[in-house]
N, C-alpha and C positions, 0 to 999 in steps of 0.2 A: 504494500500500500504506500502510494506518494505519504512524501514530509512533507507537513506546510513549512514557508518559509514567512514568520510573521514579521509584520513591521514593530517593534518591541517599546515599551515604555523606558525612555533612559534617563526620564528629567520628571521631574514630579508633579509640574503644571502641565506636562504635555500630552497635550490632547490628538493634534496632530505632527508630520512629521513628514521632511523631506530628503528623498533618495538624490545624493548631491553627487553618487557614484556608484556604477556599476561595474565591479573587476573580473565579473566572468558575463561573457553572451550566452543566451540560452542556447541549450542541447549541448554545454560544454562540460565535461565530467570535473566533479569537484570534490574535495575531501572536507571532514569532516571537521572543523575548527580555522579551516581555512575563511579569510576574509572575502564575505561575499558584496558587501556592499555597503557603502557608508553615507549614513543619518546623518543629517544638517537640523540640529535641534537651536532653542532659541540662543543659546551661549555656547555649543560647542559642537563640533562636528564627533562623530563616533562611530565606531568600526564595527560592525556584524559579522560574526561568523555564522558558517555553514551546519546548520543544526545535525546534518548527514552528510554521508556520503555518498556517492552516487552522478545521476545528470539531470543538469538545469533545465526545466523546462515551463513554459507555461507564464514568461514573466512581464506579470501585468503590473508590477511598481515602476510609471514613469520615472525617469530623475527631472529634479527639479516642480516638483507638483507637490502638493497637500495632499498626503495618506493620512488615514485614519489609522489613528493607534490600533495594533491587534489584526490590521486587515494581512490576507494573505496578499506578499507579493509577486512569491513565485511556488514552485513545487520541485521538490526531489523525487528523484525515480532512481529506483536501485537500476545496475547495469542485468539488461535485458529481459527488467517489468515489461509488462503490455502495458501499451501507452494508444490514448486518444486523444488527442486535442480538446481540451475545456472550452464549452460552449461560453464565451465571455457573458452570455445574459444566464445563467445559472448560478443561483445563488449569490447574484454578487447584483451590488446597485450602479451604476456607471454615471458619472456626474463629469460633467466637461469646464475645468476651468477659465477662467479667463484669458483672454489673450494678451498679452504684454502689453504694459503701455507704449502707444505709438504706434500699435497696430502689430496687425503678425498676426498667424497662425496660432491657434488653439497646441497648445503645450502636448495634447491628447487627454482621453480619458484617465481618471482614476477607478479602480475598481475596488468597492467596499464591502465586505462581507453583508448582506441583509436578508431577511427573513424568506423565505421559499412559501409562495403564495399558498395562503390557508395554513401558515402556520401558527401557533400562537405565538406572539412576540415577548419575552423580559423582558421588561422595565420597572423602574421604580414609579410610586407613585408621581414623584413630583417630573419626571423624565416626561410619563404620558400628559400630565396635566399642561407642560411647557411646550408640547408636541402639539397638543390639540388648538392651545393659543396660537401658534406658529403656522398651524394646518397644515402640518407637516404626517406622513404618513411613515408610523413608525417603523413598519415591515422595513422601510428603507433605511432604516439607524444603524450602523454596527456599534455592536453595544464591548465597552472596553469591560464590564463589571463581570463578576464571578458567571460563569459558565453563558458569556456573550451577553448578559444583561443590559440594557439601556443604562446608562445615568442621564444624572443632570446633565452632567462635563458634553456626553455627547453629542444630546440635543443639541446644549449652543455650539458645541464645536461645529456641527452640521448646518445648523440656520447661520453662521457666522459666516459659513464657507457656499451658502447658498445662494448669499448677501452679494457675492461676487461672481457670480454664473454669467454666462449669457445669455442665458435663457430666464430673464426674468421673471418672478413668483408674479402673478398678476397683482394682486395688491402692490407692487411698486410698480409693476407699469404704467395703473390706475395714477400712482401719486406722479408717475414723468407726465402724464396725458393732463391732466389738471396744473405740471408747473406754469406758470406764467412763464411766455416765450422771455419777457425778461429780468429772468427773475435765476441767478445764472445756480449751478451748482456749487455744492459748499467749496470742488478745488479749484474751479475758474474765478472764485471770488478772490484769488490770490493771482494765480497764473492769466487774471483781465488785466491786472496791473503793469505787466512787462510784453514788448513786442513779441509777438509770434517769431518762431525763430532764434530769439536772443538770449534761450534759456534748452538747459537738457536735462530729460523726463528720468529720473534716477530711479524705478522704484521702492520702497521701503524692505528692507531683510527684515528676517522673522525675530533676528538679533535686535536691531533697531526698536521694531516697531515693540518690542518686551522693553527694554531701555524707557523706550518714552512711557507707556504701559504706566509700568512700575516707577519711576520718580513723578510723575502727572499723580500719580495716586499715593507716593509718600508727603512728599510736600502738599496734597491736600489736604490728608486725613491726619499727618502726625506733626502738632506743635514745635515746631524748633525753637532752640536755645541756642544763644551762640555765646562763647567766651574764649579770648583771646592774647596772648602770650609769647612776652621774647626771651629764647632760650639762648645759655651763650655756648657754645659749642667747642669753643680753641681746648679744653681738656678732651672732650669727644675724640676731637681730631687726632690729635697726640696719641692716644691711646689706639687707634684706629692703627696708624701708623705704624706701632710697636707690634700690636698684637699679628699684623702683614707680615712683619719682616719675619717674623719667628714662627711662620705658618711652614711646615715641614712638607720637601720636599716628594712627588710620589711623579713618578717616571718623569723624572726632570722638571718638572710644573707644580706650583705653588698648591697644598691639599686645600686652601679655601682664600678668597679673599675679600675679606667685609666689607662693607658699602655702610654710608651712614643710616641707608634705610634699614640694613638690615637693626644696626642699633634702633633706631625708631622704634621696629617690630618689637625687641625684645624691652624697650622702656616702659612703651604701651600697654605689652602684656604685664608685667609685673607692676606696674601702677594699676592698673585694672586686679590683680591680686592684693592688693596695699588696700584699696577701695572696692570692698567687693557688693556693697551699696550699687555701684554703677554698675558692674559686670551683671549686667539682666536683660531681659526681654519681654515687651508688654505684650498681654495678652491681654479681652476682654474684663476677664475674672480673675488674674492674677499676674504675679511678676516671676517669672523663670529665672530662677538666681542660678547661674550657670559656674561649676567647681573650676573650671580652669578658661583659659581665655583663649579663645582659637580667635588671630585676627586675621581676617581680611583685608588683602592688599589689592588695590586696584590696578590693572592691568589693561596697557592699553591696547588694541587688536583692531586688527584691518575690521572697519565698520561699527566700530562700539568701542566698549570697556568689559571685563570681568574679571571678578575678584578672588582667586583662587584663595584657599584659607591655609594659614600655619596652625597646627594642632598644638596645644598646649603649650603653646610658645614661652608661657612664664616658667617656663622647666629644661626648656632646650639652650643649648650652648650658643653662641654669638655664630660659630662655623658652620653648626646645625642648620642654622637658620638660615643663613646664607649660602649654604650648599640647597639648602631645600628650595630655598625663592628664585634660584637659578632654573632650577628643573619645571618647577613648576610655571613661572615664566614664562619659559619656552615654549614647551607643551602647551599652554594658552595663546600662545600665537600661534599655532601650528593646528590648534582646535584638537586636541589631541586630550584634553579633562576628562574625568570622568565626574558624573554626574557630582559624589560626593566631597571631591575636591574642590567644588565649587558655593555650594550647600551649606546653608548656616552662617555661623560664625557667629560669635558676642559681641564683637566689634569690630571697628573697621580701619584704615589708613588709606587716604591719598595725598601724594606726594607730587607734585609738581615741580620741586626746589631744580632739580634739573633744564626746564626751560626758561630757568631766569624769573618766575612768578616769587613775589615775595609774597603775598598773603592772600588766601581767598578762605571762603568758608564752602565744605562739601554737602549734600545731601543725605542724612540719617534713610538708611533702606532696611526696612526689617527684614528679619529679628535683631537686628542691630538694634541697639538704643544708643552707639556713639559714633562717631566718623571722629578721627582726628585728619586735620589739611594740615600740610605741611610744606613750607613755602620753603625760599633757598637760603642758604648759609651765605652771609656777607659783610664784610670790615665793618662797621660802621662806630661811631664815638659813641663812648660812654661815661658817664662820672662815677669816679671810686675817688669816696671822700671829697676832698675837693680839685682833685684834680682829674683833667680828659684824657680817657687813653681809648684805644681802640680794642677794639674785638671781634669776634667772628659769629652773629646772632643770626640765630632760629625762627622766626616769627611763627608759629602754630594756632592754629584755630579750631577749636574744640563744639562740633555741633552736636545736640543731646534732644533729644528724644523727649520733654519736656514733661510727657506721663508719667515717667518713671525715671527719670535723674533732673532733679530739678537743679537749680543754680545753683547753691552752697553745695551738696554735691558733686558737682561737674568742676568746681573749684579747686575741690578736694583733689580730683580726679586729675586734674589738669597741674595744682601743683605737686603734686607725685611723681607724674612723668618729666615735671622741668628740674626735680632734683634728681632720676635716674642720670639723665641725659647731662646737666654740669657736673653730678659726681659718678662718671661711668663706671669707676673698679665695685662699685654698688652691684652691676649687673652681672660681673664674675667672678667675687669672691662668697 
């Protein structure tokens, strides 16, 4: 009996998911663990393997297209099954994307596991009741929940991916037939503003449009606090310095070499240890006081940002850490994360000081309840006692979550980390 080859859940919001790579053509023999095709999810690209062995056949996961979580995209045939070609309208719903902006060709079908006519459909209650609002007919849902069930998730993943057909649901035709000819659409009311021509139609990744998603809906719903701080860093640096030189040899090349971020990471964490008041996460009904501090560093990546997490960081070594943020770095630009690498964290850092930014303030993203910004290291005068000398300051900006770390708090928190950071042998003795 053929293997399905399922499109898989790798991210914990995702409802849908795109085949951004196919590395076998169908009817070509493949092994079992072998990489068959790689998922374009909202923060990171990821690799499927071969659930069997055997030959590819029957493969109706476009690349580049919205599949449905769970849908079948191909099938395994052991060598020398009896084989017949899959009727594409069997068991499966066929929904035709949109065509690129600017015109083009339909990308082709999606094909989505759905109900076989007269059969009884799972769903949850509120699945059908969001179904019937919708006028949406269930039999055609593929359901991501225990033994193919409808949820909520799918419904809207389905009416959301409906929303953008071409073949429009009549109730919107009815609302294009009633627009007033000039009464333009919500994206010409932007694009009436610039020449035809004097501009190029980008449009949004599924990276992106989660980015906007998700900070449109932190800075709505979650209070910020801001507080702000110059750290002086010339022992930092010295230390930095010493701790380079004396990093031991391994096949001729240096075994680690610390960055001031990586110090950052590890001030962070253990001020967040020192305050463990702030190390939380708001919930409705309660605050999640969280035993050690995994932080979040922002990373930048072709199309967006994503914040891979250092695990317990108030406990790891300065090299640790910096061997870690190396790997994990890379891998984030390479889209190469795995879901839980990315997932969580108690808190967060973005760091800018390297383009020359001296101070800005970032966005609190939950479960976060803090972001520290962190601007760049530069000379500038100081008074000690009464006389001006120079030094090499920090400027940091500390945003808080205002539910659950209020300003004395965040104070607290914030001058914790400006005594790691001027008294660094703090961090490794």
């Amino acid at each position: 009996m053929p293997v399905e080859v399922i499109l898989p859940k790798v991210d914990m919001d995702m409802a849908t998911g795109r085949i951004s790579k196919w590395f076998f053509e169908a009817n070509a023999p493949v092994k079992k663990g072998e990489v068959l095709f790689e998922i374009e999810t909202d923060k990171a690209a990821m690799e499927v393997d071969a659930p069997a062995s055997g030959v590819l056949r029957d493969v109706v996961g476009a690349e580049g297209v919205d599949i449905a979580v769970g849908s079948a995209v191909a099938w395994i045939y052991e060598e020398g099954e009896a084989y017949a070609k899959r009727p594409a309208a069997t068991g499966t719903a066929t929904v035709f994307p949109k065509a690129a902006e600017g015109g083009g060709a339909s990308a082709g079908p999606i094909l989505v596991p759905a109900a076989a006519k007269g059969e009884t459909v799972r769903a949850t209650p509120l699945a059908r009741r969001l179904a019937r609002q919708a006028g949406l007919d269930l039999a055609s849902v593929a359901g991501s929940g225990p033994h193919g069930r409808v949820t909520r998730a799918d419904v809207e993943a389905r009416t959301a991916a409906d929303a953008a057909q071409v073949v429009v649901p009549a109730p919107a035709v009815a609302a294009e037939i009633a627009r007033p000819a000039d009464v333009p659409r919500p994206a010409e009311t932007v694009r009436r503003l610039f020449a035809e021509g004097s501009y190029e139609v980008v449009p949004h990744t599924s990276m992106r449009r989660t980015i906007a998603r998700r900070l449109v809906e932190a800075k709505s719903t979650v209070p910020h606090f801001y507080l702000s701080a110059d750290c002086s860093i010339d022992a930092l640096l010295t230390l930095r310095t010493e701790l380079n030189a004396s990093a031991p040899q391994v096949d001729g090349k240096p075994d680690y070499k610390i960055s001031v971020n990586d110090m950052v990471i590890k001030a962070y964490a253990m001020a967040l240890r020192a305050v463990p008041g702030a190390n939380v996460s708001w919930e409705e009904d309660h605050l999640l006081k969280h035993r050690h501090a995994d932080i979040g560093v922002a990373v930048s990546v072709p199309g967006g940002l994503i914040t891979p997490i250092v695990r317990r960081a108030e406990i790891k070594t300065l090299s640790s850490i910096s061997n870690e943020m190396k790997d994990l770095a890379a891998r984030a630009r390479e889209g190469k994360l795995k879901g839980e690498e990315y997932q969580g964290g108690t808190g967060a850092i973005s760091n800018l000081g390297m383009f020359g930014v001296r101070d800005f303030a970032a966005i609190v993203n939950p479960p976060h309840a803090t972001i520290l910004a962190v601007g760049a290291g530069e000379r500038r005068p100081v008074i000690v006692g009464d006389a001006v000398k120079a030094a090499t300051l920090m400027t940091v900006t500390l945003s808080t979550d205002h539910r659950a770390v209020d300003g004395a708090l965040g104070a607290e928190l914030l001058a914790a980390f400006r005594s790691y950071i001027e008294r660094p042998m703090a961090m490794i003795v």
